[in-house]
Steps between C-alpha positions, in 0.01 A plus 500: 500500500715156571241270666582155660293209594518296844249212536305673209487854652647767306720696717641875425852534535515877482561652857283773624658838520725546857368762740681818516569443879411133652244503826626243639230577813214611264245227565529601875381763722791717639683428771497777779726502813160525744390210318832297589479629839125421511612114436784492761268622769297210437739247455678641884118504592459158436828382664453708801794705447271791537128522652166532324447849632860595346476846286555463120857471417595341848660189326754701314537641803603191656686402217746818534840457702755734599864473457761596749505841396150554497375421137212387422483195273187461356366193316433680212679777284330655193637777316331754748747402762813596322612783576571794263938513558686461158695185463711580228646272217824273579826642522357906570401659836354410721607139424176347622518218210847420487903676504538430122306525192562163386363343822761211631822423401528296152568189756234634780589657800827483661472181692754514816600227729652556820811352615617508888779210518810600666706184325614681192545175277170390610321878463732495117318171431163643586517750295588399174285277529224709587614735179501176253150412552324807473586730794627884357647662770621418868403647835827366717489590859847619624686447808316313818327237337593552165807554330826642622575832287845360485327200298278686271793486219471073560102521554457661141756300309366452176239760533449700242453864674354692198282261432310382822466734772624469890336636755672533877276484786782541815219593718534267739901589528651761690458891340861561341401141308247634276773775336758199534319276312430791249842621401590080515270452230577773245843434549433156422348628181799755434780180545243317227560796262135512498387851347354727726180581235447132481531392878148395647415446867375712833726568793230440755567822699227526764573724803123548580440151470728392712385758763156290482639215557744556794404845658854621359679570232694813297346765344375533181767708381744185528366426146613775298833463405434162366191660347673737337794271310211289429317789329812617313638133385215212454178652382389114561569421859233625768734601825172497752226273599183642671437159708086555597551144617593563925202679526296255278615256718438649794102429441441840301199557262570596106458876562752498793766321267426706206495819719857391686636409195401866309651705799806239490533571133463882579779487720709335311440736206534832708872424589591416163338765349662760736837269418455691142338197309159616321188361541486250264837414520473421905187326433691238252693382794170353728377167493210439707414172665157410582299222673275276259248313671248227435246730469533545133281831456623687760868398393421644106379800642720557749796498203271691289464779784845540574610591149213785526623637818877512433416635180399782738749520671754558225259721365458740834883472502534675182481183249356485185200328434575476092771362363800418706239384805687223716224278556553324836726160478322206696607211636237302631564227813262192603396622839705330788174551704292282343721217491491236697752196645212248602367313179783697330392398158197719466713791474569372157148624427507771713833564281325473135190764612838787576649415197214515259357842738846637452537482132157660479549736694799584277788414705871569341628212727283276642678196780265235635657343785590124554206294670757470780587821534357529803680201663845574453769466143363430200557198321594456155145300410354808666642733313449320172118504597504884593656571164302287309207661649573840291623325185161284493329881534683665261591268272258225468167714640652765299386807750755685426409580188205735569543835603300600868263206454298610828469841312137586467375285742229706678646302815834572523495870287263562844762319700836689396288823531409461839802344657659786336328727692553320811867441458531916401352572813760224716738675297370893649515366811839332466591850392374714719679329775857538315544263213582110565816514721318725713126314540698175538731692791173594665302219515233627226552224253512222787173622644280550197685158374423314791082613530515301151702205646299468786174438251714262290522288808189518622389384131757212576380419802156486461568291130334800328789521300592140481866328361412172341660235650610684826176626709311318216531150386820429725623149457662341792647230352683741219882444464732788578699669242864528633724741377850706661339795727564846411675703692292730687373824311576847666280631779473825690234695238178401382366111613448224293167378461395189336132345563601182502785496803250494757343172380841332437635584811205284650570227233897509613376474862236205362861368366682499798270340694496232223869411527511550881178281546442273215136680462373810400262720735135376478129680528280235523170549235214430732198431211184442602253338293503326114773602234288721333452723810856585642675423183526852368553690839783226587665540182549882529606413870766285362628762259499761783687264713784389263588831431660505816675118424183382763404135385112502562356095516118477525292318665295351173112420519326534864189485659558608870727737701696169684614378123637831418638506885672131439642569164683832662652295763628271282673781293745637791431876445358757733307707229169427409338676139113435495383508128150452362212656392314795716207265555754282636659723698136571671466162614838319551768796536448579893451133627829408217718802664427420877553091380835621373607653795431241704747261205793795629422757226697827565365706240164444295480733204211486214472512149250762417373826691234306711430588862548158654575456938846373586702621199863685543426646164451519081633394172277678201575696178705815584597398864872541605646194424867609620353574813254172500802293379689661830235376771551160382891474542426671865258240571763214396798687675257533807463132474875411519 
């Protein structure tokens, strides 16, 4: 035995033998779920969130939300709560955890910038660029907006086209465009001498899509003969996109989009199948195009659950599940609904979350959008940012390396299982009334798309769902960011819903009145007693008020109704907002209101739910501040 002394003591340096398996939770009792949920009642007990006579398990309870489509989230997942569906291993049906065996790309994931520039030097310049530092393939939108098909051979000069892929998006062009721009570009690649085998790229046909987003357009069968050349000469170009992004846009839930997107996809298939093409073969040519959000889980699983379901699909079509599967090719989109043009730089963040949710979630091609994407063309320090975004995921974060990284999550496994389930049975419905062309013709998609829309903006409204910087946190002395408007995108189908219009249309109108006036609209902050008492209600006040691009001065310290009536005099607005505490409220509110009135107050609202004489109405947590924001520009206009 080797002995050694420190201060004297003899110490033994021979280590005691290692347990066969470590404890690492031995010392402690075990940890049940009641017990956890035992805990959270008390905690909600002892904040009020739930009463003292509340049954056992009522915090969890209150702790459990519901998405759109009717899932429960709970704040807790054990391995009881997954559910018993086989996942599969990457790169074999159903494709749960990934297209390919090897997880990402040796680089990562396809990462795809989008180009809409109709000056072809300036789109050519773009572009290389974009390829040089660290972009792999290009998503150029053709014709109105974008480029001229007559300029594609000058837009890709010095592209090479079997290397980094191009994608055509002609959506927002006239019908014949889309099959234009198609033969344009493999022509293009014929004049190169470009072999056929080696030729990357997807053609971008989209009949369906373009049905959602106008009300019109060809039928599906327009796509086969391209299909079909496709299928016979480049076993590397995709000839059709499944776009799930009009009806994404148009407010629906994840279900709705994967559902659309399946029956889409089924549609497409059937008419290439009965073209002569097999299974596999017609299932080769899709690319599908989904929505990734902010919300990072339900973005994985979303991803995760539509490589399960088409999986079916190809299956119930008369696919293989074993070898030869075509797992389904994804290219994932930061959601134009979430961004915003107010405080335009937030969507940078907003940005990172769908590019880090979208290479989970195991996207083939993954685009986050400019910050100002949302504003009007994209600038080149934009751009960089947006790319750089993806190259500081995959390359310096390095996420691409691991294979389904959300995989065995007792979270999201529960996730992708139910909004499977729930997107199967949008899909059945979607079905049942005639396939895609046919639900979209009748009004079945619109309608079930718009109950979901309708809660979105209630959520907006009421600043349940907030957007930083726009209904919360709006600065009103934050510079614009200018850039060359769009032109406008195609109408006629499905809306286009983004939370965050409502609010900037008041802070345009807040804008106007700025430049006509010299002074935005006021609400005058009528606090009654010491700092400490109104402070907190008059700050939340203030952030309900800019919002709308309403500048909200306060009154300050006071001890009596006539100071708070003086100080709104001097501030030249008809609309009073009475903050303080409730104790307050019981003794000052009523004589305060009826002193305001008598100053020329037109409207009197109050911050907080308090029953107080002489008050027009209330500004608390989950009111409607659209329509609060809206009674205070009558007021003013009523005024003038």
């Amino acid at each position: 035995m080797n002995t050694a002394k420190v201060d004297g003591a003899a110490l033994d340096d021979t280590a005691p033998p290692e347990p066969e398996e470590l404890a690492l939770a031995s010392g402690f009792p075990p940890a049940t779920r009641d017990a956890w949920a035992g805990l959270v009642d008390t905690v909600l007990r002892r904040s009020r969130r739930i009463g003292e006579d509340a049954p056992a398990g009522a915090g969890v309870e209150a702790l459990t939300r519901s998405t759109p489509d009717g899932i429960r989230v709970a704040p807790l997942y054990t391995a009881q709560d997954v559910p018993q569906v086989a996942t599969g291993v990457p790169g074999q049906a159903p494709f749960v955890r990934g297209g390919r065996a090897s997880g990402a790309a040796p680089d990562g994931w396809d990462v795809r910038q989008r180009h809409a520039e109709p000056d072809a030097e300036a789109a050519r310049r773009a572009v290389l660029t974009d390829l040089e530092n660290g972009v792999s393939s290009i998503w150029l939108a053709v014709a109105d907006g974008g480029t001229a098909v007559a300029d594609l051979p000058a837009v890709l000069d010095g592209v090479h086209l079997q290397m980094a892929s191009v994608v055509l998006d002609a959506s927002a062009a006239p019908a014949e465009v889309e099959t234009e721009a198609a033969g344009a570009f493999l022509a293009l690649a014929a004049d190169r001498g470009i072999p056929a085998a080696e030729l990357l790229g997807t053609l971008g046909l989209d009949p369906i899509g373009r049905r959602a987003r106008t009300g019109t357009g060809p039928d599906v069968d327009v796509v086969v003969p391209l299909a079909r050349r496709v299928a016979a000469e480049f076993p590397q170009v995709r000839a059709i996109v499944v776009d799930a992004l009009p009806v994404h846009g148009a407010g629906a839930s994840d279900a709705q989009e994967l559902g659309w997107s399946l029956s889409a996809g089924l549609e497409y298939l059937r008419a290439l199948i009965g073209a002569g093409l097999d299974v596999a073969t017609a299932a080769r040519l899709l690319e599908f195009r989904y929505a990734a959000t902010a919300e990072q889980f339900p973005t994985i699983a979303k991803l995760r659950a539509a490589r399960r379901l088409w999986s079916r699909v190809t299956e119930v079509c008369g696919g293989t599940r074993g070898p030869g599967a075509q797992p389904q090719h994804q290219h994932a989109v930061t959601s134009p609904v979430m961004l915003s043009r107010r405080d335009a730089y937030g969507n940078l963040l907003r940005g990172t979350v769908t590019g880090f949710a979208a290479g989970v979630g195991g996207a083939d091609a993954v685009t986050v959008a400019p910050f100002d994407a949302a504003i009007g063309a994209s600038e080149p320090f934009s751009r960089r940012i947006a790319r750089n975004t993806q190259s500081l995921l995959v390359q310096e974060s390095h996420l691409a390396r691991v294979i389904d990284p959300a995989g065995g999550s007792w979270y999201v496994e529960s996730l992708t299982a139910e909004l499977s389930a729930a997107a199967w049975a949008f899909f059945q419905e979607i079905e049942a009334a005639g396939g895609a062309v046919a639900a979209l013709d009748a009004g079945l998609v619109a309608e079930r798309v718009g109950a979901v829309r309708e809660r979105r903006a209630r959520a907006a409204a009421t600043r349940k769902a907030p957007v930083t910087g726009v209904s919360e946190f709006a600065d009103l002395d934050e510079p614009g960011v200018p850039r060359r408007p769009l032109p406008e995108a195609p109408t006629g189908g499905l809306p286009v819903f983004r939370p965050a219009a409502a609010y900037e249309a008041f802070r345009d109108r807040s804008d106007a009145i700025l430049a006509a006036t010299g002074a935005r609209p006021r609400a005058f902050l009528a606090t009654l007693g010491p700092l400490s008492a109104y402070s907190a209600r008059a700050g939340f006040a203030r952030n309900v008020l800019q919002a709308g691009g309403i500048a909200a001065p306060e009154a300050g310290p006071t001890e009596t109704a006539g100071e708070v009536a003086a100080a709104f005099a001097a501030a030249d607005t008809p609309v009073a907002v009475l903050c303080a505490t409730d104790s307050l409220y019981a003794e000052r509110a009523g004589e305060t209101a009826a002193a305001l009135r008598e100053a020329g107050a037109r409207l009197v609202l109050l911050a907080g739910k308090a029953e107080v004489p002489g008050v027009d109405g209330h500004l608390f947590a989950g009111c409607d501040a659209l329509a609060a924001i809206g009674t205070v520009y009558d007021a003013l206009e009523d005024r003038s």
